[in-house]
Predicted model as a PDB file, atoms N, CA, C, CB and O in Angstrom, pLDDT in the B-factor column:
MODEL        1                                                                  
ATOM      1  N   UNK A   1      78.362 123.995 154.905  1.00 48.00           N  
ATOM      2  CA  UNK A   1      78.811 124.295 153.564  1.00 48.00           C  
ATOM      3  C   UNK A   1      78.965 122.984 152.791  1.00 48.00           C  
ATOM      4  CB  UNK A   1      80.142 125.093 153.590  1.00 48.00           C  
ATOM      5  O   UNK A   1      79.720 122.092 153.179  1.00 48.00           O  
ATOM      6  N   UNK A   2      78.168 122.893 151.604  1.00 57.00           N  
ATOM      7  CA  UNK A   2      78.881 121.872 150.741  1.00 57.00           C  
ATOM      8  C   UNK A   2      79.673 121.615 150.457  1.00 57.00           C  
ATOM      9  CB  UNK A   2      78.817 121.710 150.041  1.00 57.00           C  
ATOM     10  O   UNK A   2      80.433 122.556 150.231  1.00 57.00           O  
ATOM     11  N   UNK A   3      80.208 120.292 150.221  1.00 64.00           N  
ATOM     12  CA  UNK A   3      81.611 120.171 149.910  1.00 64.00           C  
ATOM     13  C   UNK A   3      81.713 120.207 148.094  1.00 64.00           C  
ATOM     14  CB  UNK A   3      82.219 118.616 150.678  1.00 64.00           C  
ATOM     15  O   UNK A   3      81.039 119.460 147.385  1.00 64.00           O  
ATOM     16  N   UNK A   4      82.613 121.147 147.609  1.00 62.00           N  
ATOM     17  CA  UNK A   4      83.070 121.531 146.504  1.00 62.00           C  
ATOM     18  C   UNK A   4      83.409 119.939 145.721  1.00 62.00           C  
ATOM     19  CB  UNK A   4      84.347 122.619 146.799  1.00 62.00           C  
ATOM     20  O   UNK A   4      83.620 118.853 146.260  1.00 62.00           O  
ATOM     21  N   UNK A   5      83.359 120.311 144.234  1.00 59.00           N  
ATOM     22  CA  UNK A   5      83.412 118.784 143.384  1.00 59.00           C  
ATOM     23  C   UNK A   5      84.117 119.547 142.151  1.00 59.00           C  
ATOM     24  CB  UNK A   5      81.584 117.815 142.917  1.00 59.00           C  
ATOM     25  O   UNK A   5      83.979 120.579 141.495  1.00 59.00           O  
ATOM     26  N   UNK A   6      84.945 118.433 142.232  1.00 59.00           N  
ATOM     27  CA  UNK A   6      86.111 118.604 140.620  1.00 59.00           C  
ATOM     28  C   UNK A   6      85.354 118.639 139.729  1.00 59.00           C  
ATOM     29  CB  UNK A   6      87.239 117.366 140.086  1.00 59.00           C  
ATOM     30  O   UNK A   6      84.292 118.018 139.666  1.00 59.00           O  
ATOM     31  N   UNK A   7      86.086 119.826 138.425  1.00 56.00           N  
ATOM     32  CA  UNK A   7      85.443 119.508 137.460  1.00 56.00           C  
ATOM     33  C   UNK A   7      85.889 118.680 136.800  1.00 56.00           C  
ATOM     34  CB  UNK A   7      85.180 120.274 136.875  1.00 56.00           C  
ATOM     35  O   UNK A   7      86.941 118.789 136.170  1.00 56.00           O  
ATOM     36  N   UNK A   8      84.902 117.344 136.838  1.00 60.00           N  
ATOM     37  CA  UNK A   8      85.697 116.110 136.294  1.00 60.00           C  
ATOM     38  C   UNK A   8      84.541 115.448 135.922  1.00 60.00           C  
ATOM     39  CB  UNK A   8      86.715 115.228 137.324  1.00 60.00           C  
ATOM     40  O   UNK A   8      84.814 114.335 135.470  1.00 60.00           O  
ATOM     41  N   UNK A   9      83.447 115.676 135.933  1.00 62.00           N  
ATOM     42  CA  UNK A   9      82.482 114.891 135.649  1.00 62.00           C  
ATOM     43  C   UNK A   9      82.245 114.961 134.035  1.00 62.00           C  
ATOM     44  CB  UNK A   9      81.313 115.274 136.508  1.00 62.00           C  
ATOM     45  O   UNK A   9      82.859 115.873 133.480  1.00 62.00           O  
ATOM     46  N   UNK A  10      81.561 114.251 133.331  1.00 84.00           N  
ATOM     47  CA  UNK A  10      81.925 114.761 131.411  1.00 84.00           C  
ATOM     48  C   UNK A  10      79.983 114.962 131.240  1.00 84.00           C  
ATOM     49  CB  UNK A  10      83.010 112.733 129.793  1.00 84.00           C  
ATOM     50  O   UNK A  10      79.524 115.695 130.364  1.00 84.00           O  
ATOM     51  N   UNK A  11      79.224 114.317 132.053  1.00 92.00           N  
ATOM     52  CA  UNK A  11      77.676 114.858 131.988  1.00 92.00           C  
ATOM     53  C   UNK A  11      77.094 114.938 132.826  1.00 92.00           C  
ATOM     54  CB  UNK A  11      76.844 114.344 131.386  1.00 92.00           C  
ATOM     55  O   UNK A  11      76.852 113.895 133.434  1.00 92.00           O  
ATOM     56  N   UNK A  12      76.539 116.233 133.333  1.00 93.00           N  
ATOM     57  CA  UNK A  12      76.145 117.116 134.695  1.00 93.00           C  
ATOM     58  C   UNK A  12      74.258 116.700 134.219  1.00 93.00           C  
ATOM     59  CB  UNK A  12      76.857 119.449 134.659  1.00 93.00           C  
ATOM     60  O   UNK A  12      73.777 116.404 133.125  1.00 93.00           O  
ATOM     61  N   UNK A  13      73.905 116.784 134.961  1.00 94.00           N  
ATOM     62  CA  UNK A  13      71.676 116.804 134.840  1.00 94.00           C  
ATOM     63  C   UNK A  13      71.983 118.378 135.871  1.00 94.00           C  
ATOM     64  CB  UNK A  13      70.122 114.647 136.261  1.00 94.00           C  
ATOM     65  O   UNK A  13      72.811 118.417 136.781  1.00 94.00           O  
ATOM     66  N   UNK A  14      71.297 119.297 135.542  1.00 95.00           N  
ATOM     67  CA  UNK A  14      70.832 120.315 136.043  1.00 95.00           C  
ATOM     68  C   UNK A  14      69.027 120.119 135.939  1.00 95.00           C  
ATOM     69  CB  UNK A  14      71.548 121.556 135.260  1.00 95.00           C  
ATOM     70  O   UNK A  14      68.290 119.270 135.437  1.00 95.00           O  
ATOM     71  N   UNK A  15      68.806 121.479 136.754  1.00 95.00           N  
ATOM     72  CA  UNK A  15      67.612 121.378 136.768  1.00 95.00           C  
ATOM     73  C   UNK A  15      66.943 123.241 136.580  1.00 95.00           C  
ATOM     74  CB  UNK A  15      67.300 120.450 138.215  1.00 95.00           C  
ATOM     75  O   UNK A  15      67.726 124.155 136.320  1.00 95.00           O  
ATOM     76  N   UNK A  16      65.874 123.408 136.714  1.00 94.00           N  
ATOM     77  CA  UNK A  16      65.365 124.865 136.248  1.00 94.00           C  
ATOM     78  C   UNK A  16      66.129 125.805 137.708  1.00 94.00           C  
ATOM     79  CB  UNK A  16      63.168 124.957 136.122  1.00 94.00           C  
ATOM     80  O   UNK A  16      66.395 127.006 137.661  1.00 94.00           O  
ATOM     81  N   UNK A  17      66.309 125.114 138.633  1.00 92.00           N  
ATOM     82  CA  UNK A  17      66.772 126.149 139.682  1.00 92.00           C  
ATOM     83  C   UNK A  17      68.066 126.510 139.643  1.00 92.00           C  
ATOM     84  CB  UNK A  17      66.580 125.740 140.981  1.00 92.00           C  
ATOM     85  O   UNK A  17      68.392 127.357 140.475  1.00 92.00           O  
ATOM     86  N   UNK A  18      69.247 125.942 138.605  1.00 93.00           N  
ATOM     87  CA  UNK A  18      70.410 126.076 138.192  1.00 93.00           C  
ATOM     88  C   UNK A  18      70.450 127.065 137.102  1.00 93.00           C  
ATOM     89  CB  UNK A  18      70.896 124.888 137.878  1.00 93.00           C  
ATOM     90  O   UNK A  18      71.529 127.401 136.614  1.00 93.00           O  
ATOM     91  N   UNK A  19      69.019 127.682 136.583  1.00 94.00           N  
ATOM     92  CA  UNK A  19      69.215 128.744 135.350  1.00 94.00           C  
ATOM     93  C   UNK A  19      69.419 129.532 136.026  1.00 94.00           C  
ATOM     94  CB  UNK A  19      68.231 129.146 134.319  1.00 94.00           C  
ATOM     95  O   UNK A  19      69.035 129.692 137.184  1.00 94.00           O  
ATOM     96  N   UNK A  20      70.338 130.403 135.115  1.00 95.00           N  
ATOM     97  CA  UNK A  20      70.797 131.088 134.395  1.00 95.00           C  
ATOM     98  C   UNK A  20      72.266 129.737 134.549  1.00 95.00           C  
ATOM     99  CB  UNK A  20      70.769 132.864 134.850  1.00 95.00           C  
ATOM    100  O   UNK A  20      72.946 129.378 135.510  1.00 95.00           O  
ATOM    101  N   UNK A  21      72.240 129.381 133.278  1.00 95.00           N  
ATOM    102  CA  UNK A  21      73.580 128.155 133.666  1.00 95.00           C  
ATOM    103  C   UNK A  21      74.752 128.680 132.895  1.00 95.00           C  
ATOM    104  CB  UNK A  21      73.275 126.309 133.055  1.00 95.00           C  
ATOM    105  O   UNK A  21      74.913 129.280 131.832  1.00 95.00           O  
ATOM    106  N   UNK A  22      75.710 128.085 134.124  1.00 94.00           N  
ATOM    107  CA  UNK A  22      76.756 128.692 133.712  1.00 94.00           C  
ATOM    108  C   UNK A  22      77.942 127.467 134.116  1.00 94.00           C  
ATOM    109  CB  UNK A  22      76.861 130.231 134.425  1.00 94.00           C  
ATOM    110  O   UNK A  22      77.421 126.717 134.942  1.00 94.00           O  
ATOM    111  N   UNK A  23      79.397 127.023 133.787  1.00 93.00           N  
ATOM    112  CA  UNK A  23      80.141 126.483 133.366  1.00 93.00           C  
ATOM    113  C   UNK A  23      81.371 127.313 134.121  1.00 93.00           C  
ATOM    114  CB  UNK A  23      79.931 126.357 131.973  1.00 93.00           C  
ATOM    115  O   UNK A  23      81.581 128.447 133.689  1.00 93.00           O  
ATOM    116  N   UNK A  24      81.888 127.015 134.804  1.00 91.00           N  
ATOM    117  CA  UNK A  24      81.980 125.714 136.260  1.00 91.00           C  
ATOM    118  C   UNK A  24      80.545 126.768 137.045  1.00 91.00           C  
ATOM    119  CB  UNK A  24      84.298 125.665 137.695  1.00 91.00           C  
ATOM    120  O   UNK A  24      80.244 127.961 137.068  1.00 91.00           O  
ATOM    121  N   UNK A  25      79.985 125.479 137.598  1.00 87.00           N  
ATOM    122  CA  UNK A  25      79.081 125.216 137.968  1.00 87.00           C  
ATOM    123  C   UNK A  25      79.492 126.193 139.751  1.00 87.00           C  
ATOM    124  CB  UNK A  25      78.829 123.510 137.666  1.00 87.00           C  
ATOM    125  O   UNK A  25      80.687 126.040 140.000  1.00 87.00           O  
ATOM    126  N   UNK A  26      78.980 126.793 140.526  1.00 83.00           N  
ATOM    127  CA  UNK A  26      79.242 126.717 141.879  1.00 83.00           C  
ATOM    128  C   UNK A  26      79.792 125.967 143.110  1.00 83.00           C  
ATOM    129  CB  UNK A  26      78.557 126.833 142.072  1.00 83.00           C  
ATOM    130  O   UNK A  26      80.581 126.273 144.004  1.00 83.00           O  
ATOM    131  N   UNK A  27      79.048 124.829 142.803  1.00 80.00           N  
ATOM    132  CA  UNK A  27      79.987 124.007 143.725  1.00 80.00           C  
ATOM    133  C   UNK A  27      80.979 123.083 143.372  1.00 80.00           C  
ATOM    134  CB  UNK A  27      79.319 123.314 144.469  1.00 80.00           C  
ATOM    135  O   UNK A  27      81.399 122.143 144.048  1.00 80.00           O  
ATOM    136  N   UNK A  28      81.357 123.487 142.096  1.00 79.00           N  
ATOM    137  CA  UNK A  28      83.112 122.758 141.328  1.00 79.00           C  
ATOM    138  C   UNK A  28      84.381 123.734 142.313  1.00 79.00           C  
ATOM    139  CB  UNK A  28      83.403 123.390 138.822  1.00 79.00           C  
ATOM    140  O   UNK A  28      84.412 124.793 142.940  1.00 79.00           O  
ATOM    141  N   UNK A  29      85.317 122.608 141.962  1.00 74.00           N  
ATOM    142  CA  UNK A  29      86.096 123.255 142.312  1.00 74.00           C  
ATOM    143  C   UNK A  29      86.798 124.822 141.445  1.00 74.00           C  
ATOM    144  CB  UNK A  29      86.806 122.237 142.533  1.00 74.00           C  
ATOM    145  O   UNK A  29      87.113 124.860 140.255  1.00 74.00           O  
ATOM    146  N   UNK A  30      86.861 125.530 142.049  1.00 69.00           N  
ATOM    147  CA  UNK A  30      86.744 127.257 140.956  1.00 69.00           C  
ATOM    148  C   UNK A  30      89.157 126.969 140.662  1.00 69.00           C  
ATOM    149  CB  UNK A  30      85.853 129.949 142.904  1.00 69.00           C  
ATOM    150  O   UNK A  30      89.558 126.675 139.536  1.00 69.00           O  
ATOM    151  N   UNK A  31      89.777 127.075 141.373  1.00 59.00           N  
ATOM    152  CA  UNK A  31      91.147 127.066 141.432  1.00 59.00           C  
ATOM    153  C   UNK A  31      91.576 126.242 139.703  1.00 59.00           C  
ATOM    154  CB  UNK A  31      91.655 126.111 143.057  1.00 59.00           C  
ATOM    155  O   UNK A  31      92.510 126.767 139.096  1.00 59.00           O  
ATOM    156  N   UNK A  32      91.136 125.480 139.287  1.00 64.00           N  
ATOM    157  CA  UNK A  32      91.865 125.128 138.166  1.00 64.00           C  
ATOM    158  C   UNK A  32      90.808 124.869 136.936  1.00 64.00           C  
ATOM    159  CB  UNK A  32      92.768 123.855 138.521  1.00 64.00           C  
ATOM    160  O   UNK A  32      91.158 124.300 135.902  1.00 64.00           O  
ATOM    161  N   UNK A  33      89.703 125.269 137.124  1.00 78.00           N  
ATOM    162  CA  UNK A  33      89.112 125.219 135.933  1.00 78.00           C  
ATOM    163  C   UNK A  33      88.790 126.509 135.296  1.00 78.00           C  
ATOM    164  CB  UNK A  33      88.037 124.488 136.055  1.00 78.00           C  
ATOM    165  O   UNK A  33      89.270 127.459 135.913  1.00 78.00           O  
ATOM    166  N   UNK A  34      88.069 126.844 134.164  1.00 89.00           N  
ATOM    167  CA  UNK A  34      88.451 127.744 132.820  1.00 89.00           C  
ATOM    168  C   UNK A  34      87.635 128.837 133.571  1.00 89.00           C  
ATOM    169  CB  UNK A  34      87.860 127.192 130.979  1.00 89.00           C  
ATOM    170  O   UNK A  34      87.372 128.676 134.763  1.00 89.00           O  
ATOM    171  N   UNK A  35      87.143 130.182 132.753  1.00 91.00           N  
ATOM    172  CA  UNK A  35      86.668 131.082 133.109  1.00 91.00           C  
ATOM    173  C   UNK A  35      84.669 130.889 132.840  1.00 91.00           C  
ATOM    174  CB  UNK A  35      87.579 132.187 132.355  1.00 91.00           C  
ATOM    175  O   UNK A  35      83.958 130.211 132.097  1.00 91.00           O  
ATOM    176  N   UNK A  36      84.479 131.747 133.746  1.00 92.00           N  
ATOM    177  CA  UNK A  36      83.069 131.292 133.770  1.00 92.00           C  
ATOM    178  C   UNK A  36      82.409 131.712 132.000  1.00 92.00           C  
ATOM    179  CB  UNK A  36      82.162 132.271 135.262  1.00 92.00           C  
ATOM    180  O   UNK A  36      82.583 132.710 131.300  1.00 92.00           O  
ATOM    181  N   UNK A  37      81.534 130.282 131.742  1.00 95.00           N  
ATOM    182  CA  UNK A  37      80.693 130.505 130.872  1.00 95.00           C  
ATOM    183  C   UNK A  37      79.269 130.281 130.850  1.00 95.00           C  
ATOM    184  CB  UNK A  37      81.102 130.042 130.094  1.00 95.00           C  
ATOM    185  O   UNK A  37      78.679 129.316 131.336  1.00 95.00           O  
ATOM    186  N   UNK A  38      78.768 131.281 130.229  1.00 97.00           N  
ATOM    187  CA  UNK A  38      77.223 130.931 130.400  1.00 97.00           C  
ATOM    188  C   UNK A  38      76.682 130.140 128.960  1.00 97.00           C  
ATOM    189  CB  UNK A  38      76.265 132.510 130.675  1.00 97.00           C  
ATOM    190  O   UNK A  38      77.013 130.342 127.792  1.00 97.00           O  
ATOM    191  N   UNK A  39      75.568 129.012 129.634  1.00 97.00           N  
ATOM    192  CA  UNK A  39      75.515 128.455 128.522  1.00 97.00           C  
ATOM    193  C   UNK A  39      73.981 128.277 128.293  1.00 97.00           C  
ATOM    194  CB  UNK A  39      76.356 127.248 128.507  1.00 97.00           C  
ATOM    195  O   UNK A  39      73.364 128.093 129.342  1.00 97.00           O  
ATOM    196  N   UNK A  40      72.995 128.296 126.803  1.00 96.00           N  
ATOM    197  CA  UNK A  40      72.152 128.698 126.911  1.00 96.00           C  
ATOM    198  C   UNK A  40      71.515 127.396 126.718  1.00 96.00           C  
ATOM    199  CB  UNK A  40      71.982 129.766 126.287  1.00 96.00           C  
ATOM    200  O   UNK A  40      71.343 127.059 125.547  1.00 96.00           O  
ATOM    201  N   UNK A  41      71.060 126.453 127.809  1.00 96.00           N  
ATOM    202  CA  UNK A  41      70.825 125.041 127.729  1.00 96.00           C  
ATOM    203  C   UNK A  41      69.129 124.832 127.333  1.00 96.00           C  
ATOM    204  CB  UNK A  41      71.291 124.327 129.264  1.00 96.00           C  
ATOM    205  O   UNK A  41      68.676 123.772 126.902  1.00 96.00           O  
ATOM    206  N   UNK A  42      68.320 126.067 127.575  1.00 93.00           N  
ATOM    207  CA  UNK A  42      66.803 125.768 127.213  1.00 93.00           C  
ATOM    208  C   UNK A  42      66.747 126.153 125.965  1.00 93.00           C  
ATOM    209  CB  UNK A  42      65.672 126.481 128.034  1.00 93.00           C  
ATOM    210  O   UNK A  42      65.784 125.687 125.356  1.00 93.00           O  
ATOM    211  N   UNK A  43      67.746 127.144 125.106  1.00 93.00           N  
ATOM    212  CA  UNK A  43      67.414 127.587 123.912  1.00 93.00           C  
ATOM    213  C   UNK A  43      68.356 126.491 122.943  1.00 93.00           C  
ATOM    214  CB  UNK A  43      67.728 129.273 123.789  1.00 93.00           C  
ATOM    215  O   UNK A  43      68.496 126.562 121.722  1.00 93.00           O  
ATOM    216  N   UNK A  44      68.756 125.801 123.569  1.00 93.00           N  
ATOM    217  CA  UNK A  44      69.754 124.165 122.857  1.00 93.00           C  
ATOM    218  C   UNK A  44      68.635 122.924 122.841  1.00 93.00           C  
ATOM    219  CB  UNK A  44      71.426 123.434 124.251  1.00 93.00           C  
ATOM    220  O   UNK A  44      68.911 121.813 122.388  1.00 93.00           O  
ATOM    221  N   UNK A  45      67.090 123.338 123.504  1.00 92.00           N  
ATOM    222  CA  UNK A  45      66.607 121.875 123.685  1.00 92.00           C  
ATOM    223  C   UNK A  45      66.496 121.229 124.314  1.00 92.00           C  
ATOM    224  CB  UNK A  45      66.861 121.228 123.361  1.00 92.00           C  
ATOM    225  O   UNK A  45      65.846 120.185 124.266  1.00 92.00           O  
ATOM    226  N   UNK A  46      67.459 121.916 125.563  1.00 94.00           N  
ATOM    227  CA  UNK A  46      67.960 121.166 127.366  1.00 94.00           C  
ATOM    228  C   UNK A  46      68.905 120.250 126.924  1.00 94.00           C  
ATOM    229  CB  UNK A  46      66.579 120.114 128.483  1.00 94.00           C  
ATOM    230  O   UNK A  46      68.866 119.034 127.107  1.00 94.00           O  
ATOM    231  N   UNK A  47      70.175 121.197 126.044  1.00 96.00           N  
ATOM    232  CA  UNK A  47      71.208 119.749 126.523  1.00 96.00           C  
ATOM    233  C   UNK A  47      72.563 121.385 126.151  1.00 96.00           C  
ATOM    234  CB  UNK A  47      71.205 117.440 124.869  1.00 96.00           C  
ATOM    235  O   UNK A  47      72.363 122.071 125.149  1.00 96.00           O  
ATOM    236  N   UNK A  48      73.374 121.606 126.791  1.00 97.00           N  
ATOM    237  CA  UNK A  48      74.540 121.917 126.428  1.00 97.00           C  
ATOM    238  C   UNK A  48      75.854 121.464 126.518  1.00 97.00           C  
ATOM    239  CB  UNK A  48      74.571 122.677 126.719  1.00 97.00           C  
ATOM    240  O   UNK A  48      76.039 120.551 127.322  1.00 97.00           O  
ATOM    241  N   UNK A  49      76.909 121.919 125.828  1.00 97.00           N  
ATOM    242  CA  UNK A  49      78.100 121.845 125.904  1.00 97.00           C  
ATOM    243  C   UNK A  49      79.063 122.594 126.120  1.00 97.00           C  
ATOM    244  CB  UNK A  49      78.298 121.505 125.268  1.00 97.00           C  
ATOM    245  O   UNK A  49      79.219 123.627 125.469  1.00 97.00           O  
ATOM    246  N   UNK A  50      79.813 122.246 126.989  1.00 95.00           N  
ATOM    247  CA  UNK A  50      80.734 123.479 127.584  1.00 95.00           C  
ATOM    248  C   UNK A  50      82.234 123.557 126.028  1.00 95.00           C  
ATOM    249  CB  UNK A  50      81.593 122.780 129.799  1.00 95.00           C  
ATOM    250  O   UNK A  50      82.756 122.667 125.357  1.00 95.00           O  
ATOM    251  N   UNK A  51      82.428 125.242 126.061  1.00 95.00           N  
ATOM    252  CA  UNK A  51      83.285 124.732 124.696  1.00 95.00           C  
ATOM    253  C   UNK A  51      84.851 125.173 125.749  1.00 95.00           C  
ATOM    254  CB  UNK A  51      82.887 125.975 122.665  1.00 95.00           C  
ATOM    255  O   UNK A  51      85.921 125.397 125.182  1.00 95.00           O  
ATOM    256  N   UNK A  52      84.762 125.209 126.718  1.00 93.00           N  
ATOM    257  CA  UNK A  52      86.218 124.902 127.796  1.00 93.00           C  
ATOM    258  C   UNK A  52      86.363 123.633 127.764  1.00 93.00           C  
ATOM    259  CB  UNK A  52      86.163 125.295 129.478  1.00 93.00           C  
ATOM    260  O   UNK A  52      87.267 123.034 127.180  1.00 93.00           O  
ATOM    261  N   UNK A  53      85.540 123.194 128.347  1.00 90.00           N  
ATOM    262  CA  UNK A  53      86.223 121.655 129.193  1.00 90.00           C  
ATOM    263  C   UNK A  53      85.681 120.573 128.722  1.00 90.00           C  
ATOM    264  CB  UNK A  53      85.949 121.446 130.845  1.00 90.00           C  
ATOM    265  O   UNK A  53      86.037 119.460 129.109  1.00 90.00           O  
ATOM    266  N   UNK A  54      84.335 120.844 127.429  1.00 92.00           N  
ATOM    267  CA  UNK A  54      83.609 119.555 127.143  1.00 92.00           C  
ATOM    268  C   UNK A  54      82.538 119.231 128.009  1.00 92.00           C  
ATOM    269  CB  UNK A  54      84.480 118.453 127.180  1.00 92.00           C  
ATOM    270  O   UNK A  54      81.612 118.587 127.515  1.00 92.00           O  
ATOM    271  N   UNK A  55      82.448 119.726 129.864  1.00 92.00           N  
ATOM    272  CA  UNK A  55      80.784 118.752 130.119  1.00 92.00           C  
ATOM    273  C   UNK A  55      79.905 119.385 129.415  1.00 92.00           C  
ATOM    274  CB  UNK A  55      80.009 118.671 131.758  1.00 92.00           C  
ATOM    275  O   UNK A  55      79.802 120.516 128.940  1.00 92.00           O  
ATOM    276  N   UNK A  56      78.910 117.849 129.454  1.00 95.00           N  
ATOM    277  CA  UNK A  56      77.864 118.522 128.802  1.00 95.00           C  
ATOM    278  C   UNK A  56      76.541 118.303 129.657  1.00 95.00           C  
ATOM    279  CB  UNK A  56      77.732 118.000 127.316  1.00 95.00           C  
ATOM    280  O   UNK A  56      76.106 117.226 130.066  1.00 95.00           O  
ATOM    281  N   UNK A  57      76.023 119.521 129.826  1.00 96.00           N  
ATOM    282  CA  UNK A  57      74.575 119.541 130.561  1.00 96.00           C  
ATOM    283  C   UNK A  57      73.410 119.216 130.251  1.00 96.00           C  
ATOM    284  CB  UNK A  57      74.247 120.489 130.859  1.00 96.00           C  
ATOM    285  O   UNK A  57      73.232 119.536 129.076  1.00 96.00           O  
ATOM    286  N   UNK A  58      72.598 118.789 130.645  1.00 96.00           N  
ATOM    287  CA  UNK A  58      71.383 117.951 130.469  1.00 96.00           C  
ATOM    288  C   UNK A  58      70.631 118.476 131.244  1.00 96.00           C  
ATOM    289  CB  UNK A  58      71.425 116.564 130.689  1.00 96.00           C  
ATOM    290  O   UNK A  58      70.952 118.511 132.432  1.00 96.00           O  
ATOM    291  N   UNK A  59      69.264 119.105 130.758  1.00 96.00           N  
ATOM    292  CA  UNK A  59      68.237 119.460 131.890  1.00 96.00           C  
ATOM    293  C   UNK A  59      67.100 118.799 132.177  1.00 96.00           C  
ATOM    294  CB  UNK A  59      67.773 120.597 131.748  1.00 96.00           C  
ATOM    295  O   UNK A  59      66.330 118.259 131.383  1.00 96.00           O  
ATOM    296  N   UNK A  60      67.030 118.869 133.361  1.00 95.00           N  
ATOM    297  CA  UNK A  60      65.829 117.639 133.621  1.00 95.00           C  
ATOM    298  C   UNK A  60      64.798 118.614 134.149  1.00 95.00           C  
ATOM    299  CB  UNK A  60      66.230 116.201 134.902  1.00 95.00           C  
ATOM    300  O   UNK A  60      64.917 119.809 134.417  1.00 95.00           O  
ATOM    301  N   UNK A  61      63.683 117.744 134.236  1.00 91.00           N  
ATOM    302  CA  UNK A  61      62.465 118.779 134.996  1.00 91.00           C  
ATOM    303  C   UNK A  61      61.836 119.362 134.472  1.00 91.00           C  
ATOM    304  CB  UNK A  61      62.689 119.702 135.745  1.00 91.00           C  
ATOM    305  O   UNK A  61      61.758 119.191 133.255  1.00 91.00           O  
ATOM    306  N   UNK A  62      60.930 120.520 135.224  1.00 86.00           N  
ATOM    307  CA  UNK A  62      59.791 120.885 133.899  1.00 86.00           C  
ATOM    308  C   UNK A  62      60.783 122.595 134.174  1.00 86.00           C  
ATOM    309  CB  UNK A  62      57.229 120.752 134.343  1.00 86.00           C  
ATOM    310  O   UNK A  62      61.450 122.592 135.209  1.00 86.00           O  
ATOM    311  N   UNK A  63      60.842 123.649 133.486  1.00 78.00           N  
ATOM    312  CA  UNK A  63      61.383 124.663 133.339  1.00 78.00           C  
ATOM    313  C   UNK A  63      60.361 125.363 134.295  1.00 78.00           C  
ATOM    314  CB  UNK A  63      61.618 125.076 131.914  1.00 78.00           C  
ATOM    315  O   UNK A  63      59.313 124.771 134.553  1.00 78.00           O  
ATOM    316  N   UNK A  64      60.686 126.942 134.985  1.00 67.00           N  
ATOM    317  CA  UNK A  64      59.867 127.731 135.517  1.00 67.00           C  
ATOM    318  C   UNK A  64      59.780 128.987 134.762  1.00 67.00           C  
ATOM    319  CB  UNK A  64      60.185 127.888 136.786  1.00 67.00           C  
ATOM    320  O   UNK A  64      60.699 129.688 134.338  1.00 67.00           O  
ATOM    321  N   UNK A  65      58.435 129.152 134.664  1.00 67.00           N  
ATOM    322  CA  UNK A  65      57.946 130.341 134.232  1.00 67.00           C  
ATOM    323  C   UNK A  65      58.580 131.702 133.087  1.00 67.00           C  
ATOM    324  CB  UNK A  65      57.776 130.766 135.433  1.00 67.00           C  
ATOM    325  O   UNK A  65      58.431 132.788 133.648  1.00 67.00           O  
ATOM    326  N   UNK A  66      58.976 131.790 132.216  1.00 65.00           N  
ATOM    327  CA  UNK A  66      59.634 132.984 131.866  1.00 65.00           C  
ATOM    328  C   UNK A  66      60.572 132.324 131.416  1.00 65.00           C  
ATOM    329  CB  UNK A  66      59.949 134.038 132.817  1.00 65.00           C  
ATOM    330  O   UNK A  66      61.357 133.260 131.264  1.00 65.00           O  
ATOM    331  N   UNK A  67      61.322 131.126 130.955  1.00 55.00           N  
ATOM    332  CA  UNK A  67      62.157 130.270 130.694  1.00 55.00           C  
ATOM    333  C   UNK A  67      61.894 129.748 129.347  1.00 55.00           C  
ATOM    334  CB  UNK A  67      62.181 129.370 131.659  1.00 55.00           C  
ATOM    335  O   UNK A  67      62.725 129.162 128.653  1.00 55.00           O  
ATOM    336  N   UNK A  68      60.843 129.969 129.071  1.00 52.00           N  
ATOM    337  CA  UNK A  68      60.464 129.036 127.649  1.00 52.00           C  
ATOM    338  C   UNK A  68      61.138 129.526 126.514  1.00 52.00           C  
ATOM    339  CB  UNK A  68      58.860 129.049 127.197  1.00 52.00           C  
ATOM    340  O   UNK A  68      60.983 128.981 125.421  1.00 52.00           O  
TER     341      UNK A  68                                                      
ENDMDL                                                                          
END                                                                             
């Protein structure tokens, strides 16, 4: 099992295998951060912002199929 990570970081890089993205991320720690949000980071340009906590996501990579 991975080990879980605070949400403490302020800019995350995701990638196309993280879509459908959503805010806290899976392997954050879930106990003290906000309620899940989905955020629509390919229809932003590949960059979002969480409007809980402020990170902001960055997508790297080429997108898959049905994503555009």
């Amino acid at each position: 099992m991975a080990e879980l990570k605070e949400n403490t970081a302020r800019v995350i890089e995701v990638t196309a295998k993280d879509l459908p993205l959503h805010c806290p991320t899976p392997d954050q720690v879930q106990w003290n951060s906000h309620p899940r949000v989905f955020l629509p980071i390919v229809k932003n340009g590949g960059e979002a912002l969480c409007p809980y906590c402020g990170t902001r996501y960055k997508l790297t990579g080429p997108l898959p199929h049905g994503h555009h």
